[in-house]
Structure formats: C-alpha cells, structure tokens
C-alpha positions in Angstrom: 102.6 121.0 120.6 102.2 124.0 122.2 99.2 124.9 124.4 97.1 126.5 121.8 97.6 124.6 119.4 95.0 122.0 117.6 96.0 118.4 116.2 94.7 120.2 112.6 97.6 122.5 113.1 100.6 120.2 113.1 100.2 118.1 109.9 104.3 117.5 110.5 103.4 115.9 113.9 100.2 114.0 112.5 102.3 112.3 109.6 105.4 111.8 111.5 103.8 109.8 113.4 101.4 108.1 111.2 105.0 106.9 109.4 106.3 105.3 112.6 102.8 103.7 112.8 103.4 102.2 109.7 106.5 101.0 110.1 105.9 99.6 113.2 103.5 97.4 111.4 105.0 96.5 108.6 107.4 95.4 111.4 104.8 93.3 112.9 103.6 91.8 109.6 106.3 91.0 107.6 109.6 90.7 110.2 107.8 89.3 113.1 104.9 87.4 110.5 102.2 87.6 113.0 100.2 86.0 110.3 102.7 83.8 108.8 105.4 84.2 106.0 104.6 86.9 103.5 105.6 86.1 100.4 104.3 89.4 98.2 102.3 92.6 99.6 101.8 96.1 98.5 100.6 99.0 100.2 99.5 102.4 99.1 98.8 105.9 101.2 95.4 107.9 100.8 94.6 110.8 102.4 91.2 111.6 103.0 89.2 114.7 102.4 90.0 116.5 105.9 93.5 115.6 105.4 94.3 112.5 107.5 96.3 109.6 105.8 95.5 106.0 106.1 97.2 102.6 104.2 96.0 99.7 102.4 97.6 96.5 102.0 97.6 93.4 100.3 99.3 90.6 101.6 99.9 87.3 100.1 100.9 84.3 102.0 103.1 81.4 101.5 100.8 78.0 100.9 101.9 76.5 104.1 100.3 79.5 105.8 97.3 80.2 103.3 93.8 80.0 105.2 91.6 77.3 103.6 88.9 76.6 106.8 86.8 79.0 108.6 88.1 78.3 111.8 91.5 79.5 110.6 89.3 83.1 109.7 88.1 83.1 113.0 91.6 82.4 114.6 92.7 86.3 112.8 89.3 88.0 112.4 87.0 89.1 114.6 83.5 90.9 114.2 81.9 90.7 117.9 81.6 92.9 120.3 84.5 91.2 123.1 83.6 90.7 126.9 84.1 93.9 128.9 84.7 92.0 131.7 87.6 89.6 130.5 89.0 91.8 127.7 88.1 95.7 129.0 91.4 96.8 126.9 89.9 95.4 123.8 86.4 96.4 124.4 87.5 99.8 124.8 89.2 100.1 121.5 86.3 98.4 119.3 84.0 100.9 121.0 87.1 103.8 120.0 87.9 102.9 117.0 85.1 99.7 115.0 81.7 100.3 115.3 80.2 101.5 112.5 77.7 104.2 112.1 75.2 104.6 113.0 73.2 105.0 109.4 70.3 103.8 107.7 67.3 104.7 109.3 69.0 105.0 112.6 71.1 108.4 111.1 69.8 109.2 107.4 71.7 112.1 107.2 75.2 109.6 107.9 78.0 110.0 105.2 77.7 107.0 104.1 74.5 107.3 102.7 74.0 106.7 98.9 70.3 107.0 97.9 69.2 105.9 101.1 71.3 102.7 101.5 74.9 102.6 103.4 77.4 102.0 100.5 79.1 99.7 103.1 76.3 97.3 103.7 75.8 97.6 107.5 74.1 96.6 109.1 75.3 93.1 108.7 73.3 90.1 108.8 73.5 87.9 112.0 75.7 85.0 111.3 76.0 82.2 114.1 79.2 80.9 112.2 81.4 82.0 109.7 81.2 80.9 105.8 82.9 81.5 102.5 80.6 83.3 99.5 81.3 83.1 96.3 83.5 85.8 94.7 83.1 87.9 97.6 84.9 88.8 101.4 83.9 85.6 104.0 80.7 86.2 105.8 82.2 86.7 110.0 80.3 85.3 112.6 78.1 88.3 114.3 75.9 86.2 117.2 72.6 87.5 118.2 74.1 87.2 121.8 71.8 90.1 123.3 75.0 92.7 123.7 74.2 96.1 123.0 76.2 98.9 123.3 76.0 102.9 123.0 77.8 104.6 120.6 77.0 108.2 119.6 73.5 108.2 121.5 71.9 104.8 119.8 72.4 101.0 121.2 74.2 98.9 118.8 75.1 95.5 118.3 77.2 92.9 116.4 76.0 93.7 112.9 77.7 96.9 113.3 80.7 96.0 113.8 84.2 96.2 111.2 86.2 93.0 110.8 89.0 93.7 113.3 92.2 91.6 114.3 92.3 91.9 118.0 96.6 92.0 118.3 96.4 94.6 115.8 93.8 96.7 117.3 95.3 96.6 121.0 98.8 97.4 120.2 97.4 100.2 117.3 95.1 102.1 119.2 93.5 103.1 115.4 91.2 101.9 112.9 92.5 98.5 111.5 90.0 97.0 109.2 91.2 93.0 108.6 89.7 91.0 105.4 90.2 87.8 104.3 90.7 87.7 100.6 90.4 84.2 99.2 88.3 84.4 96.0 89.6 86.1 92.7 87.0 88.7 92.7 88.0 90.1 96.3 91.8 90.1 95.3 91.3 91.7 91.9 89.2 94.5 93.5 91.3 95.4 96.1 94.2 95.4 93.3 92.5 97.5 91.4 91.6 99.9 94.5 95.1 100.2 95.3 96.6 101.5 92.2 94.3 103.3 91.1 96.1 106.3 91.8 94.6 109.4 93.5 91.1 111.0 93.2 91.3 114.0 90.7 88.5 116.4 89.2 87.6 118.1 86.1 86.4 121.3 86.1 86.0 124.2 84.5 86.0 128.3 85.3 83.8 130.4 83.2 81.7 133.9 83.0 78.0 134.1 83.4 77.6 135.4 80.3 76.0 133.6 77.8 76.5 135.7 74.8 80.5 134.7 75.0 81.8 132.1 73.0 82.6 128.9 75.4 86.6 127.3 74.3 86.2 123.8 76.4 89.9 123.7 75.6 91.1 126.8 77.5 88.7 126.7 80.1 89.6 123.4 80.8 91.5 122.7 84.1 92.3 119.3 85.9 93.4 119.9 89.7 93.4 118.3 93.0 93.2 118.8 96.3 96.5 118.5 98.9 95.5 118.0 102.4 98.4 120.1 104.8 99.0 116.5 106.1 100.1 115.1 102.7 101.9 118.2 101.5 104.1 117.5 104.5 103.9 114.1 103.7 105.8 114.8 100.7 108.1 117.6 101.7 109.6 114.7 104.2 109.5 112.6 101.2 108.3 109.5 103.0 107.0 107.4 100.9 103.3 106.7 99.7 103.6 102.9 98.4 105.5 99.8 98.3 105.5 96.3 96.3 107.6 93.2 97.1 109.2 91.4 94.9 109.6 94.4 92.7 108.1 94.3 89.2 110.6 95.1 86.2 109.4 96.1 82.8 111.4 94.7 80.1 111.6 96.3 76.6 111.1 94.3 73.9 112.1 95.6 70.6 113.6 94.5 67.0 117.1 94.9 66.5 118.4 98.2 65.6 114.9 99.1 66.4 115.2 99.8 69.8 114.2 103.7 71.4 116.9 106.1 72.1 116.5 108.7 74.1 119.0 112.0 73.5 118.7 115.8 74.8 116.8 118.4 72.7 121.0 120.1 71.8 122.6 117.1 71.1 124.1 116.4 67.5 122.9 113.7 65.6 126.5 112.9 64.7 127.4 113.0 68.7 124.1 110.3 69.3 124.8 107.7 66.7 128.4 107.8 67.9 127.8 107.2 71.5 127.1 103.3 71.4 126.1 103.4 74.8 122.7 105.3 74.3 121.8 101.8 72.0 122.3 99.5 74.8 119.2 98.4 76.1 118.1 95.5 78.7 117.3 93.6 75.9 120.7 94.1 74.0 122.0 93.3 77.3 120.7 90.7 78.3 122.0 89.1 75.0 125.4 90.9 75.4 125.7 88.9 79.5 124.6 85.5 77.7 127.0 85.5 75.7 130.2 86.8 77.4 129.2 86.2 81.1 130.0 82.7 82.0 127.6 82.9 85.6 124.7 83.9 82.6 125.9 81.4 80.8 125.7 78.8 83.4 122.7 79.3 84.8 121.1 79.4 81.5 117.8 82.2 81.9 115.4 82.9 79.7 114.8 87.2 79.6 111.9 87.0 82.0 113.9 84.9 84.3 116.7 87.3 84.2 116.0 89.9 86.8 115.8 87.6 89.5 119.3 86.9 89.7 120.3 90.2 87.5 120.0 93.6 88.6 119.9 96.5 85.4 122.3 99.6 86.2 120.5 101.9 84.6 123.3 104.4 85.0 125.8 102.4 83.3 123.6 100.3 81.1 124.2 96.8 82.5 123.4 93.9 83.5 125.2 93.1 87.2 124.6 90.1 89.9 122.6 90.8 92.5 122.6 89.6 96.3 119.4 91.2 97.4 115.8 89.8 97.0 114.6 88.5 93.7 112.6 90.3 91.3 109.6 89.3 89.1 110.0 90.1 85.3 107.2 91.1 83.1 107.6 91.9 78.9 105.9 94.8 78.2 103.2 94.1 75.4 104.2 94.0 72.2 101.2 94.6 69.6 100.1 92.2 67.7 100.3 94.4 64.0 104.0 94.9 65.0 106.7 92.9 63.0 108.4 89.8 64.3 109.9 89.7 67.7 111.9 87.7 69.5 108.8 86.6 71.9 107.3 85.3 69.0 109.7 83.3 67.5 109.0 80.4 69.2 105.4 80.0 69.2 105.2 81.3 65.5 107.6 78.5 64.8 104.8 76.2 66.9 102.3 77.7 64.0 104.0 76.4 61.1 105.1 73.2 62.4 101.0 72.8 63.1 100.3 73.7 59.8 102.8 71.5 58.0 101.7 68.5 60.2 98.2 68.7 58.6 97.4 65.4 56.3 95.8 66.1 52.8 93.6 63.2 52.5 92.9 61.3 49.7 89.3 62.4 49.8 90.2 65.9 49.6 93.1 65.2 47.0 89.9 63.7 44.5 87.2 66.5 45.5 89.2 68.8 43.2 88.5 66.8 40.2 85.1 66.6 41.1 83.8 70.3 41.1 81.4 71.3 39.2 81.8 73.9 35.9 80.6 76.8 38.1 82.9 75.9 41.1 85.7 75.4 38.8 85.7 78.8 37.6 86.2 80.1 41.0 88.4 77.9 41.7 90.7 78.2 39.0 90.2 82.7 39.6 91.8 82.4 43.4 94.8 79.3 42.5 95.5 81.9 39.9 96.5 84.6 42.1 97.9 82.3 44.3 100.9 80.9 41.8 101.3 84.4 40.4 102.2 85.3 44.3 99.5 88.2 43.9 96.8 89.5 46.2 92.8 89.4 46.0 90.3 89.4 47.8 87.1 86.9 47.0 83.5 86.7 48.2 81.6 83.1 47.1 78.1 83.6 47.6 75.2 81.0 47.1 72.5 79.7 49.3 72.7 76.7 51.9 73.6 73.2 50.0 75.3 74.6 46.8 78.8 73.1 48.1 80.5 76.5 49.2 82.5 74.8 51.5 83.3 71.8 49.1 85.2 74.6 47.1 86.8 75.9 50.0 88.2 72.4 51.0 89.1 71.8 47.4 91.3 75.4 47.2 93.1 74.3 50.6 93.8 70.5 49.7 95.4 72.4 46.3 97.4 74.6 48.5 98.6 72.4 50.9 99.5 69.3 48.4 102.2 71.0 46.5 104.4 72.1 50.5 102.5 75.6 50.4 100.5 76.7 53.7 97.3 78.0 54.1 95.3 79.4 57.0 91.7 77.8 57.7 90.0 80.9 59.2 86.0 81.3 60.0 84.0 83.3 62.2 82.1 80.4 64.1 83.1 77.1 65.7 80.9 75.4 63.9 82.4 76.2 60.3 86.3 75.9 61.6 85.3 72.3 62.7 84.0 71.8 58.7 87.4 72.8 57.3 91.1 70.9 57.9 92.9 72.5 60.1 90.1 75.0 60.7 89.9 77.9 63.3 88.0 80.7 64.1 89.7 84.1 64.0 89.3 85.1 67.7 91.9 81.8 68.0 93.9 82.3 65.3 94.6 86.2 65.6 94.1 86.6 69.5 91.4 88.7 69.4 89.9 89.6 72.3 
C-alpha cells in the first residue's frame, strides 16, 4: 500500500488476503484435523454491509471423533476471559478480537439492538460448568471469577464473551466464533443459514405525484448491494462456497420422456436425429449396467452410482472415477406424475399388501345380511364397479344405522372375486374399523 492510502481503498489486498486466510484454515481443519477427521463440511462467503468478507462452516466429524461429554466441549471451546499473566498472547487477542459489546443498557444505541434486547443474547448467564440444552448450542462455562476487563470505556466480564477456540484464535489474529452443534435444531439452522443465499431487497422508484397511475410491474426493481471487496472477490474468481462429498442431482424421468435441451436455430429434423441430445444419466446409467462389466460387477443401484461413477457431461457418460466419492440424491418426482422407475418397487410392495389381505368368513356372510335399504346402495356402487365405470357416492345416515357395515360388505365383495380395493378414511379411528384400512395422509403421502 502506498502511504496514503486507507485499508477501505485496496479491496484487492483485503480479499487476497482474506483467501489465503481461508485456505490456511481449511489447511488446519481438514489436512492437519486439528479437531479430528472430517468427514463432510461446507462453507459459504458473506460480505457484510461495509464490505468485509467473513466464512461459515459446518463441519461434520467421523463417530470416533464426535463429542458426546462436556469435557470434550471444554477441551475445543472456550468462553473465559484467559490469565494475562500465563497466556498474555491469548489475552490479547480475546480482548482484539471476542468480547462482545457492549449493549443492553450498558450502550442502547449498540447495533445489535432489536427493541431494546441484543439479538445475540449477551450478556450470558454465569455458568460454573458447561451443559447440553435441548435443541439448542451447549451452554460454556462463564465463572464468576471476579475478572473484569475494559473494553471500549466499560469493565466487562465472562458473560460477554464469544465461544472461541484458543489454537484458532492465536494463529488467526481474527474473529473466530467456535460452536458445538450436537442437537438437530442447531445443525438444521445453521444449514439453513448457510445456503440461504445472499441478502436482496425489493424496491421500488416512483414520482410524488399522486394523480399518476402506479404499474407495481414496471416500477418494480429487485437489486443488491456489491461491496468493492466482493466485486474483486469475484473479478479474481475465488470462490464463495464449498461442500464435501459433492451432491449430484439425478434425473428421474419415464422413458422417452426424458428433457432435451436444443438451441433456439436448430431443426427439429437435426434434434431428433442427434441421439446423443436423448442420453441422459438415467439412460446411462442403464446403458453402463448393461454393457460395462466393472457396473456390472459391482452391482449399484442409481443412487449408489456416483460414488464410484463420475457423469461427463460433455460427452454424456458415465466413466470410473479415482477421486473422492459422491453422494447421490433423486430429484423429486411428484406424486400426480405417472409411474417411474423409483416407484416400481414399493408400488409392487402396495399390491402385494393388498392381495395378502384375508376375506373373512364374517365379512363373506355380512353381504347377505344387509338390510333392503343398504342393499340398494349396495347393488348402485358393485354396479359401476363390474361395468369398469366411474362414480362417485356419498352414504349418509346418523350414528348406529350400519354405514360402515355397508362399506365392509362392498370391500369383502371386491376383494372375494381377486379384484383390489383401497380402504381409505380421514381418521385413525375409522381406518382401524375397515380391513385393510388407512387414512389418506398414509396412503397418498400427504403431508
């Protein structure tokens, strides 16, 4: 930098070497596994309002490594204030860099103020030891030991201090917030924090004039703000995420059914001709099964695939791979859709179930024994039923006039002469009245 220049006027400097921070501790993490073997993580880049970037991660560790006991916590985690005596190096950079605030009624006026509460919760509670919550980050311990210290003109003490891992912190010389995430309601949340993509905001641009029509469609505009630090962020094309093992999306399609994608001048004649644009990882897939004999012998199923297969998308194939695995994920097919080849086993499950249903004597007898009135309903609906034609029926009557006598009747019918028929109700208590009964949130997935 030259002499007059400000850290806010190199944003090539200030990202440069934000990116060898970052690789230096991915270095630390995942090569040198300061915290054991890392089995999964993903990171993402923000950049904050004035323009300077920071990272999350998640990190996922193998089970011999997973933390199950506070005192492994406290072994990585720290929330104290440390000696300045023993430790000066580390006292100097949670004074620098992990003291929070101050807010509340120490500093109203704080940004971290939300209607008169800090949206981060400080200042914590003292804790003489650490313990797990429920569905929420571990509580640290934060000792009333009497330390204070001054930061930005007020005396503070443990309860203001960010969860740090002292390594970390030393070797960093930067904010480095450390959480333990062991209960699904932390991990979700921070899953959901990190991809949630950037912060965007509607607005709109219009005249003080109130006689003018207002067009919400034209005046509508959707923009957001680059920071110089992650414009040049982007111009060196460094990159603003990671996940390991990667995620495939498979296709999942019927055959001859599957998307094709052409350019807007192409001929039709020129598309249908070209049998590679029809190739697809799942034609693929079934195109290495059958003529690759390593596919053959190792004998995967389509999720199972990509982690010893790696797709070309270039050339459309399916080729070995010697690099890390991969996790495959079928993208959702919807349930109004025709049959796929997901669902040809478990629809096969479906009928077996049905078929395996007894017709009980009982049952077999109660048809004989309906009454004139149930009879004619019963002879309306297993009319439409043999003549292979739809209808829709409503039986209505008041508790204890043997509705569901009929309906037990109409299904023994069905089911005696090799036919199948679906049990559906809209409560538990009903499906448990019929054979084979079950209520329609189980039978059609619904949410």
């Amino acid at each position: 930098m030259m002499i007059q220049e400000e850290t806010q006027d190199r944003a090539d400097l200030i990202v440069r070497f934000f990116h060898a921070k970052l690789e230096q501790i991915k270095k630390e993490i995942l090569k040198k596994q300061i915290f054991g073997e890392v089995v999964a993580y993903n990171y993402v880049l923000e950049f904050q309002k004035r323009g300077l970037p920071h990272a999350h991660f998640l990190l996922i560790l193998s089970p011999h490594y997973k933390m199950h006991n506070v005192e492994e916590y406290d072994a990585i985690v720290s929330a104290e204030i440390p000696n300045e005596m023993s430790n000066p190096h580390l006292f100097r950079m949670v004074m620098k860099h992990m003291i929070h605030g101050p807010c509340g009624d120490l500093n109203p006026l704080n940004v971290c103020m939300k209607k008169g509460f800090c949206k981060n919760l400080y200042p914590k509670a003292f804790c003489c030891e650490t313990t797990q919550t429920d569905d929420t980050y571990p509580t640290y311990r934060r000792c009333n030991d009497g330390v204070k210290v001054m930061v930005r003109g007020v005396e503070l003490d443990n309860r203001w201090v960010v969860p740090y891992n002292p390594y970390l912190l030393c070797k960093f010389d930067c904010h480095v917030n450390l959480e333990i995430c062991s209960t699904i309601n932390a991990v979700k949340y921070i899953y959901k924090y990190i991809c949630k993509g950037c912060d965007k905001i509607s607005f709109a641009v219009s005249l003080n004039d109130h006689h003018d029509t207002i067009n919400e469609i034209d005046q509508f505009q959707a923009g957001r703000w680059i920071s110089p630090p992650e414009a040049a962020w982007r111009i060196f094309r460094f990159p603003l995420g990671e996940i390991k093992p990667t995620v495939i999306h498979l296709p999942l399609h019927l055959e001859d059914y599957q998307p094709i994608n052409f350019k807007k001048k192409e001929h039709l004649t020129d598309i249908v001709a070209n049998s590679s644009k029809r190739k697809t990882m799942l034609t693929e897939f079934f195109v290495q099964n059958k003529t690759d004999r390593y596919a053959q012998h190792l004998n995967l199923t389509y999720v199972e695939f990509p982690n010893h297969f790696v797709w070309k998308s270039n050339k459309k194939i399916w080729s070995p791979t010697q690099t890390e695995k991969s996790i495959g994920r079928i993208v959702v097919t919807h349930p109004s859709e025709d049959l796929s080849y997901a669902d040809l086993d478990d629809e096969t499950k479906e009928i077996k179930a049905e078929k395996s249903i007894i017709v009980s004597e009982d049952d077999l007898k109660s048809i004989h024994d309906l009454n004139k009135k149930q009879k004619v309903a019963f002879d309306k609906i297993i009319g439409k039923v043999k003549a292979n034609k739809s209808g829709a029926f409503f039986i209505n009557g008041p508790g204890g006039t043997w509705k569901t006598f009929i309906y037990r009747a109409l299904l023994t019918n069905i089911r005696s002469e090799g036919h199948i028929a679906l049990a559906i109700a809209t409560s538990d208590i009903v499906a448990s009245l019929l054979p084979g009964g079950r209520t329609a949130h189980s039978r059609f997935k619904i949410p």
